[in-house]
C-alpha positions as a printed NumPy array, in Angstrom:
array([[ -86.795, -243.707,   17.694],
       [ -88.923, -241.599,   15.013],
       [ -91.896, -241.108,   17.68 ],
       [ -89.931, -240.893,   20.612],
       [ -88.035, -237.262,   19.139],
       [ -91.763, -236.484,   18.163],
       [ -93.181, -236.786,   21.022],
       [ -90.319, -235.124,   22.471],
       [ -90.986, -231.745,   19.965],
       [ -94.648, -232.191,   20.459],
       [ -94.065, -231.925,   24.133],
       [ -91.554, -229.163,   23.948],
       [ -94.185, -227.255,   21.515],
       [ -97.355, -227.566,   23.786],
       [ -95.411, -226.799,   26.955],
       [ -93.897, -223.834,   25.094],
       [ -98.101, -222.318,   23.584],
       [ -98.92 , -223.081,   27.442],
       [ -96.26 , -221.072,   29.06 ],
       [ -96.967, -218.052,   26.232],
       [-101.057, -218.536,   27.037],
       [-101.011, -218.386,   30.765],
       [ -97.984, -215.383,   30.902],
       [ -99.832, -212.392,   32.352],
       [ -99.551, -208.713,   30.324],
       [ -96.82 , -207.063,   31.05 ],
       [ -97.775, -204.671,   34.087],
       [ -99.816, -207.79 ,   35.621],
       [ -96.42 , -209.427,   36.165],
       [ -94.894, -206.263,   37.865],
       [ -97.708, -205.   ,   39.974],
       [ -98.795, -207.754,   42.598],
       [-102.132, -208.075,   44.393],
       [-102.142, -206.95 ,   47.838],
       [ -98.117, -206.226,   47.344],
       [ -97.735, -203.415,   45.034],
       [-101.105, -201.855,   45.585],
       [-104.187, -201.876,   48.195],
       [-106.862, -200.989,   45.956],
       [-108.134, -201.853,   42.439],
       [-110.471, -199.652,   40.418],
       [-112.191, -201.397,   37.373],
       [-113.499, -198.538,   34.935],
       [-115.802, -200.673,   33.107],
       [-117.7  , -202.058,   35.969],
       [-117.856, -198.452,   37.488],
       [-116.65 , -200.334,   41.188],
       [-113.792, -199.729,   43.474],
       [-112.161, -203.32 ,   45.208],
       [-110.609, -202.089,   48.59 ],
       [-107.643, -204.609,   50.021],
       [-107.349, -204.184,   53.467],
       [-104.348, -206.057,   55.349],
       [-106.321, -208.439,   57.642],
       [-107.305, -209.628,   54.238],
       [-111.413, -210.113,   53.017],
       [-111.986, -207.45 ,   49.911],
       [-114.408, -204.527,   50.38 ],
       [-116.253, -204.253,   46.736],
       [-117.6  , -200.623,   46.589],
       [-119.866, -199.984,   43.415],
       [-119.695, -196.089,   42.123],
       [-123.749, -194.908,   41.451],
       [-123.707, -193.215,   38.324],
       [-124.269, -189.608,   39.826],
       [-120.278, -190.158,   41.444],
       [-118.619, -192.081,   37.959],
       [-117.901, -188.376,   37.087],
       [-114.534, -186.82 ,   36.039],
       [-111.181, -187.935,   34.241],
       [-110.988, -191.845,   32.853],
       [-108.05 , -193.465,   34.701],
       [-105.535, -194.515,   32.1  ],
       [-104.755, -198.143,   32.694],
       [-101.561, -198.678,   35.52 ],
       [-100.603, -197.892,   39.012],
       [-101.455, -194.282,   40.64 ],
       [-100.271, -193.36 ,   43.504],
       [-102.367, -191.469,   46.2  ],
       [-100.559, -187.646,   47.224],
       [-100.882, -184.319,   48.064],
       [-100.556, -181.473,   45.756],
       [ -99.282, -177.975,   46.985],
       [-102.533, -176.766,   48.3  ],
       [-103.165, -180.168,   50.192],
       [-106.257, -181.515,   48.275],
       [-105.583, -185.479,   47.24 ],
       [-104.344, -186.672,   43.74 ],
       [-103.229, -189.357,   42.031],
       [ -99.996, -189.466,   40.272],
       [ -98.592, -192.025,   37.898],
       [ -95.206, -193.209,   38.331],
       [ -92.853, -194.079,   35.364],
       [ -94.112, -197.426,   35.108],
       [ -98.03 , -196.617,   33.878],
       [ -98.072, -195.212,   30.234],
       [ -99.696, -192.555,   29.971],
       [-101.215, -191.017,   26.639],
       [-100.048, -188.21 ,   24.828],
       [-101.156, -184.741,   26.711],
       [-102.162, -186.523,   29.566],
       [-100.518, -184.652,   32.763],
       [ -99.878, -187.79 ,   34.616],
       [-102.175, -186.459,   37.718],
       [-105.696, -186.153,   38.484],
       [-107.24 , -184.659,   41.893],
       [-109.887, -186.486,   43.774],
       [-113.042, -184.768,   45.019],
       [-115.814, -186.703,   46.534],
       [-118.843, -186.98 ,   44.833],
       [-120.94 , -184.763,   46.548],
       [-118.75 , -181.898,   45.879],
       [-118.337, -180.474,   42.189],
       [-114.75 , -180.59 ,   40.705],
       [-113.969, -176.693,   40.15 ],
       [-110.682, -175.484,   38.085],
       [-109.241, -176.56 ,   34.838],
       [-107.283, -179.541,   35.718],
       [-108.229, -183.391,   35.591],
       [-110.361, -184.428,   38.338],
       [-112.247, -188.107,   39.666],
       [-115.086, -187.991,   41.358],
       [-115.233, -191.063,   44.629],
       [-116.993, -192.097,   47.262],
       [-117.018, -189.517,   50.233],
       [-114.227, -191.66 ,   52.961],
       [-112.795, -193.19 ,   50.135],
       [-109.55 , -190.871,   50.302],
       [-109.388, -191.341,   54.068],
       [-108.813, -194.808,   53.446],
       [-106.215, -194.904,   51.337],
       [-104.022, -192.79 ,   53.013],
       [-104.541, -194.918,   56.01 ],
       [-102.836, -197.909,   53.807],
       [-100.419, -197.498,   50.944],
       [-102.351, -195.15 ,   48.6  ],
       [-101.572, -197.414,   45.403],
       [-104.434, -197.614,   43.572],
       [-104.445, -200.384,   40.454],
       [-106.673, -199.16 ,   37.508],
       [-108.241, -201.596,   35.066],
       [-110.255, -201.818,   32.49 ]])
């Protein structure tokens, strides 16, 4: 009786470290592949990972001339508009966002200077184009 409850903890303690090792962080679990967003941008590896709906990932490496302008803080952005029509991203509630930081960022290509004083990203000439032509969530990593 003695090794039957203690198997019966051991069991209930592994399957417990297993469940707490293989939960994702927290705005993994919210923001699903392919669902939630169409695009992924990994900082670190300087490359863009473009989801398009008939499925089969486009991987699009940034040259180090374009991986110019504002680091991405970590979270979803959303692909707009701002008032003079040029493209930005803008984080919804859900992405933190450190202190000072504006919560948008405009997008010029790379080819093109960014000009003014706010936050700008410098990507791929047609990159824009095709996000807007899908959902215009973009998923930034580390």
């Amino acid at each position: 009786m003695k090794s039957l409850i203690q198997a019966a903890l051991l069991t209930t303690l592994l399957a417990t470290h297993a469940a707490a090792a293989a939960a994702p962080v927290a705005d993994d679990a919210i923001f699903l592949e392919g669902t939630r967003y169409n695009a992924v941008l990994s900082r670190s590896q300087g490359a863009w990972r473009l989801m398009p709906a008939n499925g089969g990932d486009i991987k699009l490496r940034v040259s180090p001339d374009c991986a110019s302008g504002t680091a991405l803080p970590r979270g979803l952005w959303l692909l707009t508009r701002d008032g003079s029509g040029q493209p930005e991203l803008v984080a919804p509630s859900a992405t933190p966002l450190p202190a000072g930081h504006p919560g948008h960022v405009r997008l010029v290509d790379c080819d093109r200077p960014a000009t003014g004083g706010t936050p700008a990203l410098a990507i791929p000439p047609g990159l824009v184009e095709w996000l807007e032509h899908r959902s215009g969530a973009i998923y930034v990593v580390q």
